[in-house]
TORKOL-4160 file (C-alpha; in steps of 0.2 Angstrom, whole numbers, padded with zeros to 4 digits, m for minus):
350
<pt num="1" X="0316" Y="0543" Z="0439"/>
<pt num="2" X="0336" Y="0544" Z="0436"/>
<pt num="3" X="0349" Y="0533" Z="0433"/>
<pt num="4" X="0356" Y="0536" Z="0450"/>
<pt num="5" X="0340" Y="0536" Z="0461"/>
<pt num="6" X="0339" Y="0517" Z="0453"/>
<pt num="7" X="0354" Y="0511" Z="0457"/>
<pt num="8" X="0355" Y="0518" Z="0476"/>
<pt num="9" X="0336" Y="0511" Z="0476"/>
<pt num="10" X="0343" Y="0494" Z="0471"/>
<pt num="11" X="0358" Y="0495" Z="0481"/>
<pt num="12" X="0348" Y="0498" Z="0499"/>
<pt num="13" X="0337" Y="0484" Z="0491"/>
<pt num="14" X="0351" Y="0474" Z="0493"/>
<pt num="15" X="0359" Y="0479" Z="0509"/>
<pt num="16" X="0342" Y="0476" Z="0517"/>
<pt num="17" X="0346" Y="0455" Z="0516"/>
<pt num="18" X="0363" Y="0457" Z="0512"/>
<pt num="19" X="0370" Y="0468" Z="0525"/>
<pt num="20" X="0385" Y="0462" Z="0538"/>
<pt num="21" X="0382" Y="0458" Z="0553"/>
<pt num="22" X="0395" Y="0466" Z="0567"/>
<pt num="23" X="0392" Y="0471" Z="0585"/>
<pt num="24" X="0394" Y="0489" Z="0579"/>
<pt num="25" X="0377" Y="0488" Z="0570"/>
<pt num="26" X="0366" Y="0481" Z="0582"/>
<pt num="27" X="0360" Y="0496" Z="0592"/>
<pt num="28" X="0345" Y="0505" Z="0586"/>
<pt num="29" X="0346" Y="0519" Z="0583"/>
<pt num="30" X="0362" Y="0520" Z="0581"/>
<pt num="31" X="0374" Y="0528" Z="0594"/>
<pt num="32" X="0386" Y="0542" Z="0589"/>
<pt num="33" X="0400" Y="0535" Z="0604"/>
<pt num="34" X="0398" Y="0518" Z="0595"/>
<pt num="35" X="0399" Y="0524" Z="0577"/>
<pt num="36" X="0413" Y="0535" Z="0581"/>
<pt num="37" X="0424" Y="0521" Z="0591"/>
<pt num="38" X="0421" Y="0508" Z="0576"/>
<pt num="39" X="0426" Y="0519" Z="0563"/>
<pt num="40" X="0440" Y="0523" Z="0569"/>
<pt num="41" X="0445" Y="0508" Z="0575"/>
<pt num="42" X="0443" Y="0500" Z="0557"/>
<pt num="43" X="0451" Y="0512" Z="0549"/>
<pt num="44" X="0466" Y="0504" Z="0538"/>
<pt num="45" X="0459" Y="0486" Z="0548"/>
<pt num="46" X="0453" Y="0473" Z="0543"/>
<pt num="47" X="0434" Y="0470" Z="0553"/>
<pt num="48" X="0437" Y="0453" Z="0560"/>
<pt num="49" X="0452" Y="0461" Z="0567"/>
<pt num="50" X="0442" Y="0474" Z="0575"/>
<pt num="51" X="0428" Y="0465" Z="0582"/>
<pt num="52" X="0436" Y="0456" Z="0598"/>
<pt num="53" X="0444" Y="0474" Z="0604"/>
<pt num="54" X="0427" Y="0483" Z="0598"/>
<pt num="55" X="0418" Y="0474" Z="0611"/>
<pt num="56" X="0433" Y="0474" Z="0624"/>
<pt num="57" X="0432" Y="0492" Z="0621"/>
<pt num="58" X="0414" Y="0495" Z="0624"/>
<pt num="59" X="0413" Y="0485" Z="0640"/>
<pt num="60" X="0429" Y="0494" Z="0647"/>
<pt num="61" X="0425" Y="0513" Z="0639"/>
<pt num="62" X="0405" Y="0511" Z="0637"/>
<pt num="63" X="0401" Y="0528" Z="0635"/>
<pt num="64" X="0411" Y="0544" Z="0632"/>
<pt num="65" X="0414" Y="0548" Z="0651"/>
<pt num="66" X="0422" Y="0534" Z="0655"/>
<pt num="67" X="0435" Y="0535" Z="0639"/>
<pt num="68" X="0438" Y="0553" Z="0645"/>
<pt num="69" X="0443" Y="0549" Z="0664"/>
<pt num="70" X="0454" Y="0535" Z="0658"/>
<pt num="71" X="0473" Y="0538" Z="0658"/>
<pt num="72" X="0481" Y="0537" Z="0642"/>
<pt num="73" X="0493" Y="0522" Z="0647"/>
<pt num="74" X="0477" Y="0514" Z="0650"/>
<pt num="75" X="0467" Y="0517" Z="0634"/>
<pt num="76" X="0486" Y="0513" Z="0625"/>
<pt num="77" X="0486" Y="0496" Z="0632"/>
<pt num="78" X="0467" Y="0494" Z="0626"/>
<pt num="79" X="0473" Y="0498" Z="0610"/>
<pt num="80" X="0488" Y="0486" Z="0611"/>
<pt num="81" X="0487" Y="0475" Z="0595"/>
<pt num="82" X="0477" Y="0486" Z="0584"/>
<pt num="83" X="0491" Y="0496" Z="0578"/>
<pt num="84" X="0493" Y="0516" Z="0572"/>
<pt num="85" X="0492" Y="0520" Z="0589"/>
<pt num="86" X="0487" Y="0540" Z="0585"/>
<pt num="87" X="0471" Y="0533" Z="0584"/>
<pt num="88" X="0470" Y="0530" Z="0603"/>
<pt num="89" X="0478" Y="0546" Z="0607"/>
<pt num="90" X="0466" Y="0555" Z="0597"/>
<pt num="91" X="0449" Y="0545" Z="0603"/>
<pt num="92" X="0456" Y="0550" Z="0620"/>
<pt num="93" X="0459" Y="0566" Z="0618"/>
<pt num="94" X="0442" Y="0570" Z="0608"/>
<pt num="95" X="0435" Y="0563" Z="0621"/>
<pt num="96" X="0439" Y="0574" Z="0636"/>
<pt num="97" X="0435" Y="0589" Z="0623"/>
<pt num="98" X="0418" Y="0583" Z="0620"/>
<pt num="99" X="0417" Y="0582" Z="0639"/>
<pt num="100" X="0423" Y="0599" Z="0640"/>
<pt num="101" X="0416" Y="0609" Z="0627"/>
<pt num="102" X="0399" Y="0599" Z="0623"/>
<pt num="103" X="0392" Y="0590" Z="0638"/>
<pt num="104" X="0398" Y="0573" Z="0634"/>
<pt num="105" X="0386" Y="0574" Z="0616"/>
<pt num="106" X="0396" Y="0567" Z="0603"/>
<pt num="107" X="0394" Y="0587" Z="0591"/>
<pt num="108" X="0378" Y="0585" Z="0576"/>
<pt num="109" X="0388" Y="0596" Z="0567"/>
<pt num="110" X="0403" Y="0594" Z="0552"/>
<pt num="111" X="0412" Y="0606" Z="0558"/>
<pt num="112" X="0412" Y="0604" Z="0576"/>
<pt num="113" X="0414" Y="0587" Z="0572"/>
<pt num="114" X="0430" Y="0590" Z="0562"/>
<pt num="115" X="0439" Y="0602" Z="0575"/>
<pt num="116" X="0438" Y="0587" Z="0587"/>
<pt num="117" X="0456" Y="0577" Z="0587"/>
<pt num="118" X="0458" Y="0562" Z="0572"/>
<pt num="119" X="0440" Y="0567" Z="0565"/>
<pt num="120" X="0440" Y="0570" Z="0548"/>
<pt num="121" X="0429" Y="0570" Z="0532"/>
<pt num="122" X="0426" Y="0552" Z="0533"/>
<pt num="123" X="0423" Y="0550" Z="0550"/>
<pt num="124" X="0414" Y="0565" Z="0551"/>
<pt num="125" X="0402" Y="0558" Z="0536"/>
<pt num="126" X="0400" Y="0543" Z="0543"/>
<pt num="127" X="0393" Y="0549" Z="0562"/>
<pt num="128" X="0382" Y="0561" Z="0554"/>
<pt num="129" X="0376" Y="0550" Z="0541"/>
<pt num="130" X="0372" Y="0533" Z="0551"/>
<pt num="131" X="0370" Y="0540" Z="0568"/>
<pt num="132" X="0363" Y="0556" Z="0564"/>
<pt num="133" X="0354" Y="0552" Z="0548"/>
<pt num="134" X="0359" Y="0567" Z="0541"/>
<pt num="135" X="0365" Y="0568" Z="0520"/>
<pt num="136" X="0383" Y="0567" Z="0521"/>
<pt num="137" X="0394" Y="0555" Z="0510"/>
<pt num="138" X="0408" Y="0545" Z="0519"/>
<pt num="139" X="0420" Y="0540" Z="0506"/>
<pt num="140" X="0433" Y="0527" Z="0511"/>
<pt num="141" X="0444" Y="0517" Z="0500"/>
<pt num="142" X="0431" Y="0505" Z="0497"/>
<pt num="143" X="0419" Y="0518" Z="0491"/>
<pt num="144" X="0430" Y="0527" Z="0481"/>
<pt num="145" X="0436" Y="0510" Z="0471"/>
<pt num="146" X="0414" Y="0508" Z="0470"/>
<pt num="147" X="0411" Y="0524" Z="0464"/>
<pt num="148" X="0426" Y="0523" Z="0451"/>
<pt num="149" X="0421" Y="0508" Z="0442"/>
<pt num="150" X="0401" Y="0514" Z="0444"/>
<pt num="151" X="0406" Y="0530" Z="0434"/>
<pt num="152" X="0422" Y="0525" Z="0426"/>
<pt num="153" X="0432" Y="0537" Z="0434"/>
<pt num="154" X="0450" Y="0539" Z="0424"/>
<pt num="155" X="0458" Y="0550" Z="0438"/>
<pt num="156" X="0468" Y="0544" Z="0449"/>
<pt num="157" X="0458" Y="0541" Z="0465"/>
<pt num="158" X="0475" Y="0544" Z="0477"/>
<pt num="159" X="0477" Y="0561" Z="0470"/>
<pt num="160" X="0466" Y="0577" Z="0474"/>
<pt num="161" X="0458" Y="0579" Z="0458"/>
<pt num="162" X="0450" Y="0560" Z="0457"/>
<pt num="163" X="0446" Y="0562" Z="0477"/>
<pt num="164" X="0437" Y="0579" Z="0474"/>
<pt num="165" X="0427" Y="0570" Z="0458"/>
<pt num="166" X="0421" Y="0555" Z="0467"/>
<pt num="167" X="0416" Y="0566" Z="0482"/>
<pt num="168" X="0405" Y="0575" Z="0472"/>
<pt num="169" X="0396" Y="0560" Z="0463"/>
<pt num="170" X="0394" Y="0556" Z="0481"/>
<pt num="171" X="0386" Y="0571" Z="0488"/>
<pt num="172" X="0374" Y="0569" Z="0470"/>
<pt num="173" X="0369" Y="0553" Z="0473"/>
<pt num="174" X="0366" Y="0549" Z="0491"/>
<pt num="175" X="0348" Y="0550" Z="0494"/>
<pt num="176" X="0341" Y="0561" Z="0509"/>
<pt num="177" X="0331" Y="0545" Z="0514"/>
<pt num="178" X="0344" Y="0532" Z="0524"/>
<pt num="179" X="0359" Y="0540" Z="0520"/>
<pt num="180" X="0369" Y="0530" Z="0534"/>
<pt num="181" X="0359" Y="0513" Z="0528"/>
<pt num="182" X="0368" Y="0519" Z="0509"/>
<pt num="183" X="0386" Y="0524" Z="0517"/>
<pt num="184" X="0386" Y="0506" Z="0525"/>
<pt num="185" X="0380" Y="0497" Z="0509"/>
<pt num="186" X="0394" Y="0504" Z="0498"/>
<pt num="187" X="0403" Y="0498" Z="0513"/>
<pt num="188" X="0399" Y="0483" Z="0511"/>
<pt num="189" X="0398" Y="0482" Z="0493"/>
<pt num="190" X="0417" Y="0487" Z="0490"/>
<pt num="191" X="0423" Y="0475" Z="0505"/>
<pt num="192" X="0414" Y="0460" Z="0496"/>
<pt num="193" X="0410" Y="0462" Z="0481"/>
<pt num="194" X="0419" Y="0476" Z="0470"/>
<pt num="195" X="0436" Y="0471" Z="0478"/>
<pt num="196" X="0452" Y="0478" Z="0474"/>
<pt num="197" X="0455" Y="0463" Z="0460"/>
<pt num="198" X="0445" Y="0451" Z="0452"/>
<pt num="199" X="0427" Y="0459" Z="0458"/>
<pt num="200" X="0414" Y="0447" Z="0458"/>
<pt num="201" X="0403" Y="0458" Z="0446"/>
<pt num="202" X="0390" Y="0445" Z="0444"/>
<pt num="203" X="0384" Y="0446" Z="0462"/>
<pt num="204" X="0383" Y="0465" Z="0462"/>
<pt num="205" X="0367" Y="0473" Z="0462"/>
<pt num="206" X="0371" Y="0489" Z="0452"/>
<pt num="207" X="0381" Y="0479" Z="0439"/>
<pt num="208" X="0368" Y="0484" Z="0426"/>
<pt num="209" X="0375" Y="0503" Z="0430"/>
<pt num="210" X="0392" Y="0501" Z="0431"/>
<pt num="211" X="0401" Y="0509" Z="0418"/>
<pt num="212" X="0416" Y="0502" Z="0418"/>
<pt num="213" X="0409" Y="0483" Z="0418"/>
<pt num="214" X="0402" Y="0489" Z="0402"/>
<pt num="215" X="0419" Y="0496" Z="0394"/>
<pt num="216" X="0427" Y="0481" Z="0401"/>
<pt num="217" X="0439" Y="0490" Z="0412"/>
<pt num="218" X="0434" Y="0484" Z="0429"/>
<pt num="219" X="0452" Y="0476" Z="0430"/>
<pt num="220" X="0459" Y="0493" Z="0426"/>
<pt num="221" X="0448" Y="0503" Z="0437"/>
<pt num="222" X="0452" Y="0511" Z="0449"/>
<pt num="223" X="0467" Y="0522" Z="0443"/>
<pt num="224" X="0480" Y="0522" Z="0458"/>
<pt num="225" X="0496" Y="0529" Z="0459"/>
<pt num="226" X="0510" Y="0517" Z="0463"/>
<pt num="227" X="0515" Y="0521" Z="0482"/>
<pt num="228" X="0533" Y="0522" Z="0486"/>
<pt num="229" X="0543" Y="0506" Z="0493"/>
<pt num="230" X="0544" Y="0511" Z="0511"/>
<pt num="231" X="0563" Y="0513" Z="0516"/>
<pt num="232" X="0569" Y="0496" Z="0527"/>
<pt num="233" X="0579" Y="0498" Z="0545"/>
<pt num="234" X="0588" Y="0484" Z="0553"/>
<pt num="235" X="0580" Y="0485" Z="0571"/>
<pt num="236" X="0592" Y="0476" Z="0584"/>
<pt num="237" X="0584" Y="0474" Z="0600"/>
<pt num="238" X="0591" Y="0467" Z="0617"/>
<pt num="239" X="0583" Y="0454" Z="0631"/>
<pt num="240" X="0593" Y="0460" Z="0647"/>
<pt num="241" X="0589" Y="0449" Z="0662"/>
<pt num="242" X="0590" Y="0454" Z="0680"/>
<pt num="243" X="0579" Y="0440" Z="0689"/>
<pt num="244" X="0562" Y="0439" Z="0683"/>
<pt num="245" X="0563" Y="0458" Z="0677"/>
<pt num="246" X="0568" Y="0463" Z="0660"/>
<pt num="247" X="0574" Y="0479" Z="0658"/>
<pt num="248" X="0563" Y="0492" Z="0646"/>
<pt num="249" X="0561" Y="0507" Z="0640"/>
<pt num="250" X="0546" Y="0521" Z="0638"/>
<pt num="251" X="0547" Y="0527" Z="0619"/>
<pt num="252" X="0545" Y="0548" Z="0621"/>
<pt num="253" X="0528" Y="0556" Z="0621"/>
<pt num="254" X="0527" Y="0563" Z="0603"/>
<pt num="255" X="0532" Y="0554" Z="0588"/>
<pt num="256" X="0530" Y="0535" Z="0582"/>
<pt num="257" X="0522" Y="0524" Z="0594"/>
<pt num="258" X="0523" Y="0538" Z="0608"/>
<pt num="259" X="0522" Y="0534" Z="0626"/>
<pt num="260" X="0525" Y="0516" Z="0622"/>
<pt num="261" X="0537" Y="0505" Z="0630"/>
<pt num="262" X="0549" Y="0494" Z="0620"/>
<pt num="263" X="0563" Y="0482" Z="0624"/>
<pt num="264" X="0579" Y="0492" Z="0622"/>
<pt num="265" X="0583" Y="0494" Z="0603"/>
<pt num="266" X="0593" Y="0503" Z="0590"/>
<pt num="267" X="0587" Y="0505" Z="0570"/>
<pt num="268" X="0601" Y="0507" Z="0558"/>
<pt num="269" X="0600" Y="0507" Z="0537"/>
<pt num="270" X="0615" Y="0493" Z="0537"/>
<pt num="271" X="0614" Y="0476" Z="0544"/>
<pt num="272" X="0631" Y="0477" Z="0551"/>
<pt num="273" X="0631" Y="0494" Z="0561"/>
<pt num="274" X="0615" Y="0486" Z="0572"/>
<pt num="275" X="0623" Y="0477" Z="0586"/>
<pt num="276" X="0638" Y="0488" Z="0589"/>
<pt num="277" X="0626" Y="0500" Z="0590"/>
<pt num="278" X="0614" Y="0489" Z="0602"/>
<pt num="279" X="0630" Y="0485" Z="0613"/>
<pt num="280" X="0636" Y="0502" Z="0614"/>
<pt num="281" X="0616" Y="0506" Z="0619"/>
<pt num="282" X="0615" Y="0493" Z="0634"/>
<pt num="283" X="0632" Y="0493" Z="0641"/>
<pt num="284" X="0632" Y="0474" Z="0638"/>
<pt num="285" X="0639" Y="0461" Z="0626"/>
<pt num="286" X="0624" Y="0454" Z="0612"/>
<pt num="287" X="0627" Y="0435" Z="0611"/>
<pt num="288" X="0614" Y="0423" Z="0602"/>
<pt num="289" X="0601" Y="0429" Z="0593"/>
<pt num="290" X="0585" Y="0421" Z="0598"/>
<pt num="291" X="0570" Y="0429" Z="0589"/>
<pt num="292" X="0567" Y="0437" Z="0572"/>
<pt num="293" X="0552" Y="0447" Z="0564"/>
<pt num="294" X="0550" Y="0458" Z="0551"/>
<pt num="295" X="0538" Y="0472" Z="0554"/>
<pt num="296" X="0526" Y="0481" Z="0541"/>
<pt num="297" X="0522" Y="0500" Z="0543"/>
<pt num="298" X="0513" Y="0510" Z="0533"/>
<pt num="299" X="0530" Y="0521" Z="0530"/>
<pt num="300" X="0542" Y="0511" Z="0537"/>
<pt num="301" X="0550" Y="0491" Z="0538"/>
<pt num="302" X="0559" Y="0486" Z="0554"/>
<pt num="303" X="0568" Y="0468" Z="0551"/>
<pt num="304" X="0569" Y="0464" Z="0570"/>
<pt num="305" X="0581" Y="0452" Z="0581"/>
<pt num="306" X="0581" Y="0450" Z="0596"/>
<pt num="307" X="0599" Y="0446" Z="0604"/>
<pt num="308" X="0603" Y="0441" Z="0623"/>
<pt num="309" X="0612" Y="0453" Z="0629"/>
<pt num="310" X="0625" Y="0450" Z="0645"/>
<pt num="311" X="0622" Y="0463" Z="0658"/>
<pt num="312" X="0639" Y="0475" Z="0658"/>
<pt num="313" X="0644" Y="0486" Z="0671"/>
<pt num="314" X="0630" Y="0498" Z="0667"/>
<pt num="315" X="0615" Y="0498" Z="0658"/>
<pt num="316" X="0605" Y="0514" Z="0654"/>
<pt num="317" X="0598" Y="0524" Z="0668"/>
<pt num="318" X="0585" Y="0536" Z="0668"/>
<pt num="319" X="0564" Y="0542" Z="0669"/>
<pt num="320" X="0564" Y="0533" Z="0655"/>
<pt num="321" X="0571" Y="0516" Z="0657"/>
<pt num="322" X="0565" Y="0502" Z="0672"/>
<pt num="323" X="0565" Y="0485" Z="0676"/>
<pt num="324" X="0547" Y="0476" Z="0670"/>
<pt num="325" X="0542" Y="0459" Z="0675"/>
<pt num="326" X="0532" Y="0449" Z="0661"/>
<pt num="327" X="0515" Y="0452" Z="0675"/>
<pt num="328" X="0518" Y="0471" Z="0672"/>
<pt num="329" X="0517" Y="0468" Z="0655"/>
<pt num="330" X="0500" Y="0464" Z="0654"/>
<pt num="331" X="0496" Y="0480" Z="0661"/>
<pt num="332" X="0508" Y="0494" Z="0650"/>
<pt num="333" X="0506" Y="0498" Z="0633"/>
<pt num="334" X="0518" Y="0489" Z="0623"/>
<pt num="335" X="0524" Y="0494" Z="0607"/>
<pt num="336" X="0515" Y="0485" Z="0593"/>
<pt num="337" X="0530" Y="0473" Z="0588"/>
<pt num="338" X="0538" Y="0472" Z="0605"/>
<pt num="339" X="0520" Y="0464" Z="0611"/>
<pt num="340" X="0525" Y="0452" Z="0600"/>
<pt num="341" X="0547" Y="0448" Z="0607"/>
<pt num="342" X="0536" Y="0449" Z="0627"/>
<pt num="343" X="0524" Y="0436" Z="0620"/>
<pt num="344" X="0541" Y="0426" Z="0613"/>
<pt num="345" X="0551" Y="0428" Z="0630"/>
<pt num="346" X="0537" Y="0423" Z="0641"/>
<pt num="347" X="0533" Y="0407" Z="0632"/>
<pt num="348" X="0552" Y="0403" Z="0629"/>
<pt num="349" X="0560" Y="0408" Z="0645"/>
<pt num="350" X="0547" Y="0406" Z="0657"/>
């Protein structure tokens, strides 16, 4: 027997009493809709955050039919909180394809699989594997940090050439028998064990193979590239009042946060330049500043505040602008960070 045929052997050995539990894993067999939804939805988030909007999702979208006749301010709004809000769009727009081009079957097949919107080599792997049982490696960050410190990878995991090295011991070790059970215990094993720092090698159940616990490197393993500081904007945004309506605006249908509504705002690079360019925005005059938040995406840092600003002798006008009280918000898509300034008007002005 191999090397690698022992470890995956131990590995499953473990997953069998070790494995999590989450609302995602309890069908059986698995369904494709589910494993497809979950993956996506815990993609760059973290699983406890997932879980609440997992099952909110399922009783709202069970199957694939009802996602697909769902408008997509409504499956936006589902996805309010969850962040990187492409996702949604894609799930959504996948999901009238398959209704269209496959009879509401989720494809058996990479590459129909991958031609399907926001499905790529991980998600792809990952329905095949678990829902399918079919021998294809899903490699996430977690597995590619396993699989480094297993086989003592000195490329850098970011870069093509580490990827493409780790995808092929991945394709060379998972075993033909429960290939999704394997996918889901790396899984598990990189989010718990062999964690980014200070892994907890002496619970690990293929310790005995890891190479890089043996050179004493599991503090330098993985290699990662240092990512670049994402650039900062000052991001002034307005609370115009008219009654028990606040005045919004619908973000544009392609780009950041598309199709998202949003309090009215303005990003600049300096500090300074951010409320004359807020007032000359609104029309009105910004007075005190009431709210403050500094917001983290992947590419991008807004450092938001939130001024009342006086209603002038115009405000903007347009398809695109309107007048929202806080009972219509529960039922738009707001804009990740401007959930969180509604959520601070209603419990301070109301």
């Amino acid at each position: 027997m191999k090397a690698g045929q022992i470890w995956t052997e131990e590995l499953l050995r473990w997953f069998d009493h070790s494995k999590r539990e989450f609302p995602w894993r309890e069908d059986n067999p698995r369904d494709p809709y589910r494993v497809w939804i979950s993956e996506t939805m815990l993609q760059q988030t973290r699983t406890e955050t997932v879980r609440p909007y997992y099952i909110s999702w399922m009783e709202k979208y069970p199957h694939v039919a009802d996602l697909a006749e769902a408008e997509e301010s409504e499956v936006l709004h589902s996805w309010q909180g969850l962040g990187y809000y492409s996702r949604a769009r894609h799930i959504h727009q996948a999901a009238r394809e398959i209704m269209e081009n496959y009879g509401g079957e989720i494809p058996h097949d990479k590459i129909s699989l991958q031609k399907l919107p926001g499905i790529g080599e991980y998600t792809s792997g990952a329905i095949l594997s678990i829902a399918y049982g079919e021998k294809q490696p899903a490699v996430d960050g977690n597995v590619l940090r396993v699989y480094a410190r297993l086989y003592a990878v000195d490329e850098d995991i970011l870069q093509a050439e580490g990827k493409k090295k780790i995808r092929n011991l991945a394709e060379a070790t998972i075993p033909s028998d429960r290939p999704g059970d394997f996918n889901e215990a790396l899984m598990d094993l990189g989010a718990d064990i062999c964690i980014p720092r200070c892994p907890r090698c002496s619970l690990c159940p293929i310790r005995f193979f890891c190479q890089a616990l043996a050179q004493g490197r599991t503090e330098i393993l993985p290699v990662r590239s240092q990512k670049k500081k994402p650039p900062l904007f000052y991001a002034a945004c307005g609370i115009i009042r008219k009654g028990n309506s606040f005045l919004m605006h619908l973000r544009p249908e392609k780009g950041m946060l598309a199709s998202m509504w949003e309090f009215p705002m303005v990003l600049t690079e300096k500090k300074k330049e951010s409320i004359p360019a807020l007032e000359y925005l609104t029309g009105g005059d910004a007075g005190q500043s009431v709210w403050r938040h500094k917001h983290i995406f992947t590419h991008r840092i807004w450092d938001m505040t939130a001024y009342m600003v006086s209603r002038g002798e115009s405000v903007p006008e347009g398809s695109d602008w309107c007048w929202q009280s806080p009972e219509k918000w529960e039922k738009i898509p707001l804009a990740g960070p401007h959930a969180r300034l509604a959520a601070f008007i209603k419990s301070a002005l109301f």
